[in-house]
C-alpha positions in Angstrom: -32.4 16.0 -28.1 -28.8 14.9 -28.4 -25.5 16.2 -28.7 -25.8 16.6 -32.7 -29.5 17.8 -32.1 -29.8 19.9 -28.7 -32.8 21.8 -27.7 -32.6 25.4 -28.9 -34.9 27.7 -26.4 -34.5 31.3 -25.5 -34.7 30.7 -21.8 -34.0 27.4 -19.8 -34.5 27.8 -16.0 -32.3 25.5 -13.8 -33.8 24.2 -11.1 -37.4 24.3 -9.9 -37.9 25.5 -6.6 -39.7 28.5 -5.2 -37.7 30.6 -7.1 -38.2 29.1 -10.7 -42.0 28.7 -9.3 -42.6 32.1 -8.6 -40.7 33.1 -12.4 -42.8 30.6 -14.2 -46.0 32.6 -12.7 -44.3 36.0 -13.5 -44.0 34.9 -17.5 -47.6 34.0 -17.2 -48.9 37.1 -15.7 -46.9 39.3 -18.0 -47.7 37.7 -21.0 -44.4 36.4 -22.1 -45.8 33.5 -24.2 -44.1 34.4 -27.4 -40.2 32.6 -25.7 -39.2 29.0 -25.9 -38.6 27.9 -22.4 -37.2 24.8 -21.3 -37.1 24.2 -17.1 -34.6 21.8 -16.2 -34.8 19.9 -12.6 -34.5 16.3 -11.3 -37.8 16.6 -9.0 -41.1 17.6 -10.4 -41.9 20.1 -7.0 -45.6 19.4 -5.5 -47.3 19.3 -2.4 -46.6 20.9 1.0 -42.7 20.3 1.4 -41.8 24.2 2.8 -43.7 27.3 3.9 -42.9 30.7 3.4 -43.6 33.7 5.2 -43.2 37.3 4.6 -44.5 40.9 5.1 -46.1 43.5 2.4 -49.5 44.8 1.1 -52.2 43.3 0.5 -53.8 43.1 -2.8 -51.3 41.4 -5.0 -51.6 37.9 -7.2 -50.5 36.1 -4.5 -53.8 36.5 -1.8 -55.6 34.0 -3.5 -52.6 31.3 -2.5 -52.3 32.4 1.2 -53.1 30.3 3.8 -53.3 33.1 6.5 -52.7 36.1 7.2 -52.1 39.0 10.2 -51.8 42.8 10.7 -51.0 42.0 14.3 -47.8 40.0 15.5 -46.1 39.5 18.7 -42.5 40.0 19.5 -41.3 38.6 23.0 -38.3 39.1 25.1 -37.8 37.4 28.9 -38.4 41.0 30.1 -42.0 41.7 28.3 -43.9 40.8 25.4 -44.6 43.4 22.6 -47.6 43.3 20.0 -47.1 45.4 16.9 -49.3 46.8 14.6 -48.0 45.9 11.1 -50.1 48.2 9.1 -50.7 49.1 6.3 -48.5 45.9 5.9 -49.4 42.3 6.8 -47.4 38.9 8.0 -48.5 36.1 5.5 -48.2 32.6 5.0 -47.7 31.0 2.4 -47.4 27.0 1.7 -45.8 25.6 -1.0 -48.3 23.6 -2.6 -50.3 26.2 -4.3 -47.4 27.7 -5.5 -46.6 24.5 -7.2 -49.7 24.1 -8.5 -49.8 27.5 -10.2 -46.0 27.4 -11.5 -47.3 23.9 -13.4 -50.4 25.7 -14.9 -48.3 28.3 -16.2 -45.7 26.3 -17.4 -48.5 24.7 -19.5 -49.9 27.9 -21.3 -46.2 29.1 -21.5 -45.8 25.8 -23.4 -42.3 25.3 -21.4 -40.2 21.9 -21.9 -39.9 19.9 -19.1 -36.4 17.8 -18.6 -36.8 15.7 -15.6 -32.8 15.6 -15.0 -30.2 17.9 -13.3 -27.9 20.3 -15.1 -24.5 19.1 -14.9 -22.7 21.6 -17.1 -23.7 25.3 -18.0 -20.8 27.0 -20.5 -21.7 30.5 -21.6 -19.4 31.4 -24.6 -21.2 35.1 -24.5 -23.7 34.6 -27.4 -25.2 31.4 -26.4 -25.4 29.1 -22.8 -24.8 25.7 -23.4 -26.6 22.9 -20.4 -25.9 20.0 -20.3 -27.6 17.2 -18.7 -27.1 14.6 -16.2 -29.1 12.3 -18.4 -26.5 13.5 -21.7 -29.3 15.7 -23.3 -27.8 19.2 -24.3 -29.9 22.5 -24.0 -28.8 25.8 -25.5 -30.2 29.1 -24.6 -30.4 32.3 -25.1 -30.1 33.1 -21.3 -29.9 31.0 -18.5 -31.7 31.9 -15.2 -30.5 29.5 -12.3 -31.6 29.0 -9.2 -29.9 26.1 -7.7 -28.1 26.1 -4.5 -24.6 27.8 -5.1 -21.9 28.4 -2.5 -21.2 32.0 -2.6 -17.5 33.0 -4.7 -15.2 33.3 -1.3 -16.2 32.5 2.7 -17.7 35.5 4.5 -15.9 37.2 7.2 -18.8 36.0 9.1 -20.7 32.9 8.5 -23.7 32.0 10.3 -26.5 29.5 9.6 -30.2 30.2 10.1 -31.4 26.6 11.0 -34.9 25.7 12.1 -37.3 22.7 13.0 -41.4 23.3 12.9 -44.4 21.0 14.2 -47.5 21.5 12.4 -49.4 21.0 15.6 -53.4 20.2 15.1 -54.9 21.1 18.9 -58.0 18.8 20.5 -59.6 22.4 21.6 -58.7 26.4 20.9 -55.8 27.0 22.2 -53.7 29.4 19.2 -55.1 33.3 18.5 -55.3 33.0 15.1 -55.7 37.2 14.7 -52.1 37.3 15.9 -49.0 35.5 14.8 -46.0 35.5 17.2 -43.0 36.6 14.9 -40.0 36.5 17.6 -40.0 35.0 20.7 -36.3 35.5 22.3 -37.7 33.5 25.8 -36.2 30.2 24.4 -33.0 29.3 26.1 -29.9 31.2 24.4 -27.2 29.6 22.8 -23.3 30.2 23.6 -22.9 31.6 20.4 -25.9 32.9 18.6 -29.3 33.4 19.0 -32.6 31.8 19.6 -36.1 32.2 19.2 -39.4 30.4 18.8 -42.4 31.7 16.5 -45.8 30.8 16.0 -47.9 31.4 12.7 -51.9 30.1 13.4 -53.8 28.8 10.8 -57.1 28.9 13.4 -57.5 28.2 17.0 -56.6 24.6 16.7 -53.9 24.1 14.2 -50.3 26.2 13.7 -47.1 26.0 12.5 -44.6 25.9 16.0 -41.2 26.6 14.7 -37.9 26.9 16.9 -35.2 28.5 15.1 -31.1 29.3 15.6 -29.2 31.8 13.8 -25.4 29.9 15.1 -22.7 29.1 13.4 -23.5 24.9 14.3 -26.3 22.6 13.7 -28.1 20.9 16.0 -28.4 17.1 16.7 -32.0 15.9 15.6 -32.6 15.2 19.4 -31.6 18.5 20.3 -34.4 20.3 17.9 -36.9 18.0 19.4 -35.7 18.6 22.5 -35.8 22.6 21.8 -39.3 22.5 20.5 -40.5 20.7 23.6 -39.1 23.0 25.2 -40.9 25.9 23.1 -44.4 23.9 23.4 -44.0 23.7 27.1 -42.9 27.3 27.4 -46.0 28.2 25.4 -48.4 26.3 28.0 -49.6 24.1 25.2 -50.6 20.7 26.6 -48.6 17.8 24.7 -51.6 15.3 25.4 -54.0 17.2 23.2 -52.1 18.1 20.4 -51.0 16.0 17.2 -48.0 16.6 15.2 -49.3 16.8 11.6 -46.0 17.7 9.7 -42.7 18.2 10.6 -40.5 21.2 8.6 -36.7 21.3 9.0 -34.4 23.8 6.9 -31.2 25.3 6.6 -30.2 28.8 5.3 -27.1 30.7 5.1 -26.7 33.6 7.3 -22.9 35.3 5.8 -21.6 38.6 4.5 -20.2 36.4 1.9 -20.9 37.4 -1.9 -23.3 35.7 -4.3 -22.4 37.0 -7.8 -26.0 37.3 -9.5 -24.6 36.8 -13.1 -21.6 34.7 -12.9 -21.2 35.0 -16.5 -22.9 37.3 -19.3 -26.1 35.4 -20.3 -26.5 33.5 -16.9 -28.2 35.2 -14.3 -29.0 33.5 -10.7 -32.1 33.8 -8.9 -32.9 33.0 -4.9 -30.4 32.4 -1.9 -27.6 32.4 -5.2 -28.2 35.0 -6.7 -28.3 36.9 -3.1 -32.1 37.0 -2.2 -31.4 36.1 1.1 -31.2 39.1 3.4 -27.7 37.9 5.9 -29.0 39.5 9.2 -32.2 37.5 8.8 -32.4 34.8 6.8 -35.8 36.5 5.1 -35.8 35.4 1.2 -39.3 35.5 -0.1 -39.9 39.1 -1.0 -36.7 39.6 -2.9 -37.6 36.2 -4.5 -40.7 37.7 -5.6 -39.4 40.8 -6.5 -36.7 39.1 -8.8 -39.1 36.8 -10.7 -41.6 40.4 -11.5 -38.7 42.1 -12.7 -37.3 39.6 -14.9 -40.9 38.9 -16.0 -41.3 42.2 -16.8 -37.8 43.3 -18.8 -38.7 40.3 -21.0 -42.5 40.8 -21.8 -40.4 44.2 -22.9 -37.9 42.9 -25.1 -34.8 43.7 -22.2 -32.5 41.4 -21.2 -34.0 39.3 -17.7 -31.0 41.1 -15.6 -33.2 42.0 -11.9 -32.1 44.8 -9.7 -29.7 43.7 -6.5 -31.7 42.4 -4.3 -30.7 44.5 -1.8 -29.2 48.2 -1.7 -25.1 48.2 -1.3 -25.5 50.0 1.7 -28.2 47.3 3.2 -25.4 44.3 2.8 -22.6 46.8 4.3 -24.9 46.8 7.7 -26.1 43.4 7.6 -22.0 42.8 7.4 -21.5 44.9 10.4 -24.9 43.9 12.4 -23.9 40.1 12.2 -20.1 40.8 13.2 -21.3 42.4 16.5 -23.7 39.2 17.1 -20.6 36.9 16.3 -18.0 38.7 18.3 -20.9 39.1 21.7 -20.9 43.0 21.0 -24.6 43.0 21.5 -26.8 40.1 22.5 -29.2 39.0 19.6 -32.5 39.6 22.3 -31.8 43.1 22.9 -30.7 44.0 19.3 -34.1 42.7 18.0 -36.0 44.1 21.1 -34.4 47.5 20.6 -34.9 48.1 16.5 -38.9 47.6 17.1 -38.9 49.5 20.6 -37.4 52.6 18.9 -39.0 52.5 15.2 -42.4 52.1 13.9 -43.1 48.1 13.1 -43.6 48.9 9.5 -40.3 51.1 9.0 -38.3 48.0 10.7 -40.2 45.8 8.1 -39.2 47.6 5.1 -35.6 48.1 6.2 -35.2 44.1 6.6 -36.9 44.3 3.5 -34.6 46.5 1.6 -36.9 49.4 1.1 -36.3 52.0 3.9 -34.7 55.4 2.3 -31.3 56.9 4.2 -32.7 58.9 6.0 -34.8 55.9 7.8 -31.5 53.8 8.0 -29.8 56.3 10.5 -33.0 56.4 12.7 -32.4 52.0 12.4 -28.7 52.6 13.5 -29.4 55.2 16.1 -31.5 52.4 17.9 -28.5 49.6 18.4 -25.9 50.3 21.0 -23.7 52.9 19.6 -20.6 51.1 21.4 -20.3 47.9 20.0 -21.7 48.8 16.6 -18.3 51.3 16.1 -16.2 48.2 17.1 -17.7 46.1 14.6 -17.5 48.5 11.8 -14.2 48.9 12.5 -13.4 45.5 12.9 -15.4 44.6 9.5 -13.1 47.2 7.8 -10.0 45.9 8.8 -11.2 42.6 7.9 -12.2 43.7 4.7 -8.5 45.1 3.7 -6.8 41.7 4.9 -9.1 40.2 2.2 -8.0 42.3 -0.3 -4.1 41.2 0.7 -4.8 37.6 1.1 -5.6 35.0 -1.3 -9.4 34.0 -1.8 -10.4 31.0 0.9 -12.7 28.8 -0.5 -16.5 29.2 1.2 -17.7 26.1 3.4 -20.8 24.3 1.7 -24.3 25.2 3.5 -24.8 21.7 4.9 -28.1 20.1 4.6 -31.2 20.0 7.4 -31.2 17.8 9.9 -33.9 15.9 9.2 -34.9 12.6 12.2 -37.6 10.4 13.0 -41.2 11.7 13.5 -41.7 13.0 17.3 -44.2 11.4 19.2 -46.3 14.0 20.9 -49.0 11.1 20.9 -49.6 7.8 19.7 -51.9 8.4 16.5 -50.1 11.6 15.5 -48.9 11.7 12.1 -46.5 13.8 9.9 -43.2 13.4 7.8 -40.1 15.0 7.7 -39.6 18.3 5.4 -36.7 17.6 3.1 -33.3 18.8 3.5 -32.8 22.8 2.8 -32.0 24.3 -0.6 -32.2 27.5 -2.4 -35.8 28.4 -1.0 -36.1 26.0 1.8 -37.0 28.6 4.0 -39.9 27.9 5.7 -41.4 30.9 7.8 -38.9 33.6 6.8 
């Protein structure tokens, strides 16, 4: 493979992350085995590096991969703690090493090249998608599907970050539920500007992943994360003598009203936080990950082009725009926005509507719950905002910095663990 003899595929994925992970199982399960593929990435993904989380039915392909599970989950506020029924849905966990280990086995039957190397060029003339590579090998492609962190085509008229830091804590005696995962948990100190929260997702009554997590505009030091997640343990009466710090997980995702074109150019189409997977309000990826890798799946195991729906409804990123403007400007405080959406709505209609999935009709029940007040001002303000884009040139969008990512925190003596690595396009661990 050279420049007078490049590799001629049908698909070449760039990058190899959750996203191209959860694709390469979606070819496999749909039988698309009759395509060249070529993956290209510099890291051959394995092991634990990142957890997901997410919310849906159960019975799918995934089960087998989970490594828990909960219809119950608790969502707590200084002023009372509320558990919620999630069915007929269920919070799951997911780690990233058996999704690793199943993207690899497809990738064998789907007799996919591997080039170990990053993707330095893409050119798409229309017809064809030239890549080339950081080690000078050329790839051309029928269609390119790319999943590599991307800076979204202007800055948002809000731009938060969702930024985290977990312990994998291993307990000497019970001390987690492990029926009950703790999904929000606004107790933590509150930022300036922004919002806090803690969450706890048990494996069983001795081991969990502790996460505290900002949605803010700044990162933290590393200090103050450990410092924060102390201050989460402490809160949660867990005694620091008896526990063990197995892993550590840090991550970064971007929290804007900022666009992320999904096909930049005709034959390229991009998947995960750049091709807009990530939901702005939340920072929740992995459904509309998963839902993007089926769909593509299936339009090529039936001869369409791999084009996925939006991953989420027009109308969905119009009120993320709105909800995270009244956060920014202190309309409403993130606590009480939260507390109020699952006080005034079934658990399961507030799932599927950060989901993407609620009808219209269920959307004006969502709005009717926020305080009417502040919501007006912000869609008015996000209006006016949005004609001064129109009359001004484009600003350039400020890169998603990586995770802060420190020294191992010693919770005791013998404990173990290593940092997560920086965040990318899936890095979102929990969400």
């Amino acid at each position: 493979m050279t420049e007078s003899a490049p590799l001629d595929v049908d698909l070449a994925l760039l990058g190899g992350g959750g996203a191209a992970s959860l694709l390469l199982a979606a070819l496999d399960r749909h039988g698309v085995h009759d395509l060249r593929i070529a993956v290209v990435d510099p890291v051959r993904r394995r092991g634990q590096d990142r957890t997901w989380a997410f919310w849906g039915h159960p019975g799918t392909d995934l089960d087998p991969l989970l490594s828990a599970s909960w219809h119950q989950v608790e969502v707590a506020t200084a002023a009372r703690r509320r558990v919620l029924d999630l069915t007929p849905l269920r919070y799951a966990m997911l780690r990233s090493g058996p999704v690793y280990d199943r993207a690899a086995a497809a990738e064998r039957r789907l007799d996919a090249t591997r080039i170990v190397a990053p993707a330095d060029t893409v050119t798409d003339d229309g017809t064809r998608v030239r890549v080339r590579t950081g080690d000078g090998r050329t790839v051309r492609a029928g269609w390119v599907l790319d999943s590599r962190p991307r800076p979204p085509a202007r800055a948002g008229r809000t731009t938060w970050l969702q930024h985290f830091r977990g312990w994998w804590l291993e307990a000497d005696r019970p001390v987690f539920d492990p029926a009950r995962a703790v999904l929000m948990d606004f107790r933590t100190p509150q930022p300036p500007r922004g919002v806090s929260f803690g969450y706890v997702l048990p494996v069983s009554d001795r081991y969990a992943l502790v996460e505290y997590t900002e949605f803010s505009p700044d990162l933290l030091t590393d200090a103050g994360y450990d410092a924060a997640l102390a201050g989460y343990r402490d809160l949660l009466g867990l005694d620091p003598a008896g526990l063990r710090v197995r892993e550590v997980e840090n991550g970064v995702i971007p929290m804007t009203d900022a666009p992320f074109p999904a096909r930049p150019s005709p034959r390229v189409i991009r998947l995960g936080t750049a091709g807009g997977a990530t939901r702005p309000s939340t920072g929740f990826t992995f459904s509309a990950m998963y839902r993007q890798a089926d769909q593509v799946a299936r339009a090529l195991a039936a001869g369409r082009p791999p084009v996925p729906q939006a991953a989420y409804p027009r109308r969905h990123r119009w009120m993320d725009a709105v909800a995270l403007r009244a956060l920014d400007r202190g309309g409403v405080g993130g606590p009480d926005f939260f507390d109020r959406l699952f006080d005034r709505n079934p658990a399961e209609r507030v799932l599927r509507f950060l989901d993407g999935a609620t009808t219209p009709a269920e959307e004006v029940a969502i709005m009717n719950s926020t305080r009417l007040l502040p919501m007006i001002a912000a869609t008015a303000g996000d209006a006016a905002h949005r004609v001064r884009d129109r009359l001004r040139p484009t600003r350039p969008a400020p890169a998603v910095p990586p995770a802060v990512v420190g020294a191992q925190p010693s919770i005791r003596p013998h404990g173990g663990g290593a940092p997560g690595p920086p965040g990318s396009e899936d890095d979102v661990a929990a969400r």
